[in-house]
C-alpha positions as CSV (number, residue, x, y, z in Angstrom):
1,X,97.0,124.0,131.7
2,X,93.9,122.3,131.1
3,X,90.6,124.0,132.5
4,X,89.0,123.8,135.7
5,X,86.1,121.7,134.0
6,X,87.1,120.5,130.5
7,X,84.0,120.4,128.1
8,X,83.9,117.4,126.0
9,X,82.1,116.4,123.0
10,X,81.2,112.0,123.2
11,X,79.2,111.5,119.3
12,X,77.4,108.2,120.1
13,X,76.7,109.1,123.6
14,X,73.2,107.1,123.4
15,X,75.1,103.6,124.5
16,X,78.5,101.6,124.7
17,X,81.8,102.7,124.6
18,X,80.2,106.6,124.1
19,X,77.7,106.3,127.4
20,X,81.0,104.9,128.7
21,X,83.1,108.1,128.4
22,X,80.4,110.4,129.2
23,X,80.3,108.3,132.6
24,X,83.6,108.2,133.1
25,X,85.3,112.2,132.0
26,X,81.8,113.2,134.1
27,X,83.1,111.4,137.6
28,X,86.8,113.0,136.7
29,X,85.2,116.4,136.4
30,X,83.9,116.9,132.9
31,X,80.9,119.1,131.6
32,X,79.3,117.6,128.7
33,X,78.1,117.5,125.1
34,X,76.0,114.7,124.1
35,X,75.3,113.8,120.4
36,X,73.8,110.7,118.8
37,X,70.2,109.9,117.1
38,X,68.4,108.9,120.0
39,X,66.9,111.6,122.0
40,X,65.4,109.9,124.4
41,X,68.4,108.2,125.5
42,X,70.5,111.0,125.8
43,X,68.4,112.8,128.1
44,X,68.1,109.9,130.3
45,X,72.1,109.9,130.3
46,X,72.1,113.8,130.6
47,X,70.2,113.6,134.1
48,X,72.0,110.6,135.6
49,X,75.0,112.7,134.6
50,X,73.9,116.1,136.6
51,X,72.4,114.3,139.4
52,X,75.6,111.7,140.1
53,X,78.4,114.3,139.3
54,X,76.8,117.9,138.9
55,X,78.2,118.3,135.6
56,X,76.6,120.9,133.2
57,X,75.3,118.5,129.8
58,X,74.2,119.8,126.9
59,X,72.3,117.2,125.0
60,X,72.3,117.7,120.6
61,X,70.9,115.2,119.3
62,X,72.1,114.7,115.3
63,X,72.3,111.5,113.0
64,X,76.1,112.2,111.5
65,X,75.0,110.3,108.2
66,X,73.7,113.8,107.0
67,X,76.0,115.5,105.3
68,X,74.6,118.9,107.0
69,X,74.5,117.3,110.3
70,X,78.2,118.6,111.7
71,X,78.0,122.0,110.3
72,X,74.6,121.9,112.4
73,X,76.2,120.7,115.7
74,X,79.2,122.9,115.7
75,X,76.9,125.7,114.9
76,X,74.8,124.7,117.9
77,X,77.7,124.4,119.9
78,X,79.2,128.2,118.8
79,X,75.7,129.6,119.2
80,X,75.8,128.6,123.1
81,X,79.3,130.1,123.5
82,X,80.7,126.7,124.1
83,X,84.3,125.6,123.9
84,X,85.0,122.1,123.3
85,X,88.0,121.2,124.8
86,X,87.6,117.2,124.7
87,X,86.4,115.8,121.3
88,X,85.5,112.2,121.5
89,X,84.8,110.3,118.0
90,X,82.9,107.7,118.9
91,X,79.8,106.7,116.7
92,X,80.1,103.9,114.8
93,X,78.3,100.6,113.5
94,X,78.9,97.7,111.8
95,X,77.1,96.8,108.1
96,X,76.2,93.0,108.0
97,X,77.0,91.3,104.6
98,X,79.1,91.5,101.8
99,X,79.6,94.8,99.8
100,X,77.3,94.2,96.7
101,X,74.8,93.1,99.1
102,X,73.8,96.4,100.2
103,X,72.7,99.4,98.3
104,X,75.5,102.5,98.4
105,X,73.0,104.3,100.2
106,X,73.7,102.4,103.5
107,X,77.7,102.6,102.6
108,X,77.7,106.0,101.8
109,X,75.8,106.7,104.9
110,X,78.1,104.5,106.9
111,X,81.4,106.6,105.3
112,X,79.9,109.8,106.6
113,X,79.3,108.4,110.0
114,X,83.0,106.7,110.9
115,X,85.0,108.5,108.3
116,X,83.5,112.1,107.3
117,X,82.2,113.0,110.7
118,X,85.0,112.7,113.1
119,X,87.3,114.3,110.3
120,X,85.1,117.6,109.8
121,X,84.2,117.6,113.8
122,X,88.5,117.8,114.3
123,X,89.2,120.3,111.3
124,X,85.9,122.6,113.0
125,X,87.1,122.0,116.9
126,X,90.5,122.3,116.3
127,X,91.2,125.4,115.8
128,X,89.7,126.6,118.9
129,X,91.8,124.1,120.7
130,X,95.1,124.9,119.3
131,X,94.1,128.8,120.0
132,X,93.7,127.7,123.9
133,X,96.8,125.7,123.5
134,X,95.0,122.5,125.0
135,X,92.7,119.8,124.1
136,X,92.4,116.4,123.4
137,X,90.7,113.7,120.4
138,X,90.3,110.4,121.1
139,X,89.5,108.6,118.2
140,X,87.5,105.5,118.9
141,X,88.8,103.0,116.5
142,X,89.6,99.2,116.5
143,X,91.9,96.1,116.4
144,X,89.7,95.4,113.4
145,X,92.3,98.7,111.6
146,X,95.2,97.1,112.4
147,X,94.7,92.9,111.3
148,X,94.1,92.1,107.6
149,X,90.4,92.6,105.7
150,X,87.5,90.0,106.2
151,X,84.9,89.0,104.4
152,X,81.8,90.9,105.3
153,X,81.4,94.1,106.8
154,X,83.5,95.2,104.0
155,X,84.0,98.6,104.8
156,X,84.6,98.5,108.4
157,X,88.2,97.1,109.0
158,X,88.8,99.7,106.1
159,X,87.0,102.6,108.0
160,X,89.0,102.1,111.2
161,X,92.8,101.7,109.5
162,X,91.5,105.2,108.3
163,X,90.8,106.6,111.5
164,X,94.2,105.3,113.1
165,X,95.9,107.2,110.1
166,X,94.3,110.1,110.3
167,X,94.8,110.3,114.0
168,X,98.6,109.4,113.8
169,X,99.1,112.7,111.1
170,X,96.7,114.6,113.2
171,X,98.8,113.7,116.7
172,X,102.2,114.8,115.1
173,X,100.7,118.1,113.6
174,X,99.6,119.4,117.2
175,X,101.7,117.7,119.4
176,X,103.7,121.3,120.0
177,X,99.9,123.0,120.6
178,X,98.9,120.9,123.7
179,X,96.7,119.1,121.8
180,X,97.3,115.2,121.9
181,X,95.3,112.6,119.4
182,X,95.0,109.0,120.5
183,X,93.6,106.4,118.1
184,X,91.5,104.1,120.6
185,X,91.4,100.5,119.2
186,X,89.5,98.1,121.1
187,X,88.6,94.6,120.3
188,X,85.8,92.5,121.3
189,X,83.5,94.9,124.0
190,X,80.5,94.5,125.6
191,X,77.9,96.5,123.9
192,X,74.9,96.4,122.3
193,X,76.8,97.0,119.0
194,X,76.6,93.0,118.1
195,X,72.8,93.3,118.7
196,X,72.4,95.8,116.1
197,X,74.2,94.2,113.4
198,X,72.8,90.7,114.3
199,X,75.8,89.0,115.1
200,X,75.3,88.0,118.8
201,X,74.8,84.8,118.5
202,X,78.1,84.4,116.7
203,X,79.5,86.5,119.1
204,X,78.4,84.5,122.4
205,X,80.8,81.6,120.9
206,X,84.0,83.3,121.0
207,X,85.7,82.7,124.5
208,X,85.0,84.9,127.5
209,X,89.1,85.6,127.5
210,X,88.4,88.0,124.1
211,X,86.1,90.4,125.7
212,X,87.0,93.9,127.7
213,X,84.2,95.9,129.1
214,X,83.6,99.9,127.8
215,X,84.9,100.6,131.1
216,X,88.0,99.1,131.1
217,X,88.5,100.5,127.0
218,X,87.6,104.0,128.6
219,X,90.0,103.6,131.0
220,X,92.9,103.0,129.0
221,X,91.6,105.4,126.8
222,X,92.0,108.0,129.0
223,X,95.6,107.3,129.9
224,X,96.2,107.1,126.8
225,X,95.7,110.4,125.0
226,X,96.8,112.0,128.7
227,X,100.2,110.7,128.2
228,X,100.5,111.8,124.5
229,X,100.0,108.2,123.3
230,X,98.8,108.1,119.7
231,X,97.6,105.0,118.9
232,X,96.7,102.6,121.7
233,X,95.1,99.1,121.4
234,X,93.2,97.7,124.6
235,X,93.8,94.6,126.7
236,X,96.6,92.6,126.6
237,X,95.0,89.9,124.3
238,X,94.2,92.3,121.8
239,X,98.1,93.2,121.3
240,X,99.2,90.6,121.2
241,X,97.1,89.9,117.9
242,X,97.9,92.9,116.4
243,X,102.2,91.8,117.0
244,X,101.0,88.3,115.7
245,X,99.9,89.6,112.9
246,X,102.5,92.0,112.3
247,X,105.2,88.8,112.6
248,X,103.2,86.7,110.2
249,X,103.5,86.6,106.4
250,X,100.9,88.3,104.7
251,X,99.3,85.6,102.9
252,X,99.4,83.6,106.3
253,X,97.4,86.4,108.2
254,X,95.3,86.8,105.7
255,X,94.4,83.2,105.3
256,X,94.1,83.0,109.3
257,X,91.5,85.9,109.1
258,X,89.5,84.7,106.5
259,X,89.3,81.6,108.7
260,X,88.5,83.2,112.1
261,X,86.3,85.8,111.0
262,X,83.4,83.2,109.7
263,X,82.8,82.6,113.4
264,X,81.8,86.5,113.8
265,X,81.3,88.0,110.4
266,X,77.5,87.9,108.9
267,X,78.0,87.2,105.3
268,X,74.1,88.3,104.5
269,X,72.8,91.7,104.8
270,X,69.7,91.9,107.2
């Protein structure tokens, strides 16, 4: 049985599809952990949060590229005598340009973020969920894991066929202990994400039909993982891309991406 009021754990709380889930898993009944870089905008979140829904939220504000910085949280977490019974893996960002157009330094920092982070943060919270015999990890990550590579952005696609791996190995090795993994894979979303890697422009060309709000990808994300769904990919456009994709040859799909992704893919680093 799950707790009276689950505590959950959004990284990238600070906007999106994180502030999203934070919104949402506080109306259903949720306390809170908060983590991203931005302070500020956490703590604004943290009191609309407690004010709207009385939930208790912690706020730990941490930039995941460090390689110190989960060790840190989870420590922080323990040292409060908090149990996290909802992780949600959410940070993420894109990296405009091809790959020898930035220096490692920004791709090694973007590996830590989407790949090393939300593996350590399962192998530390785990445990304690599997103890409990109940939890949940969602997994935020994307259509762009399931379609073939693009040009640009190189390690992103790559980053996010990792995550829905990972969370399909992770599902079937706790699926006896209460504990249910969903890979979340969402397409096109309204967020400010497309702002920060300087694509909105390209972005405002692509039909309204392609885009879901974090709502409505929080939404089915929630069903998801509370049905023991592993991998689930949001809004009925989106899947039927990934089976269109699955149906085509592979030198097909792959020339068809190369294609579409020009009109969303920055090919020079900012």
């Amino acid at each position: 049985m799950p707790p009276a009021r689950p505590l959950t754990l959004v990284t990238g709380a600070s906007a999106g599809i994180g502030a999203a889930f934070a919104r949402d898993l506080a109306a259903r009944g949720h306390d809170l952990i908060l983590t991203a870089r931005r302070a500020d905008r956490l703590e604004s979140l943290a009191d609309e949060l407690r004010t709207q829904h009385g939930s208790t939220v912690t706020v730990l504000p941490a930039d995941l590229a460090d390689s110190q910085a989960v060790h840190a949280l989870c420590d922080a977490i323990a040292q409060r005598g908090l149990a996290v019974d909802w992780l949600v893996n959410n940070a993420g960002y894109g990296v405009p340009g091809t790959f020898e157009a930035n220096h490692w330094a920004t791709h090694e920092a973007f590996i830590r973020v989407l790949m090393t982070a939300p593996a350590e943060l399962a192998w530390r919270l785990l445990p304690g969920m599997r103890r409990r015999g109940y939890g949940r990890i969602i997994n935020v990550a994307s259509l762009a894991g399931h379609v073939p590579g693009s040009a640009g952005h190189t390690l992103y696609a790559a980053s996010k066929a990792y995550l829905i791996k990972f969370s399909q190995s992770l599902a079937l090795e706790n699926r006896h202990r209460g504990v249910h993994v969903c890979a979340l894979c969402p397409g096109f979303t309204w967020s400010e994400f497309h702002d920060v890697t300087g694509t909105r422009e390209l972005m405002n060309k692509l039909p309204k039909f392609m885009w879901q709000t974090a709502e409505a990808v929080v939404r089915e994300g929630y069903d998801a993982v509370e049905r023991g769904e592993i991998v689930r990919v949001t809004g009925g456009v989106n899947r039927f891309i990934k089976a269109l994709t699955k149906l085509l040859p592979d030198r097909l799909a792959l020339w068809l991406s190369a294609r579409e992704s020009k009109r969303y893919r920055a090919l020079e680093a900012n």
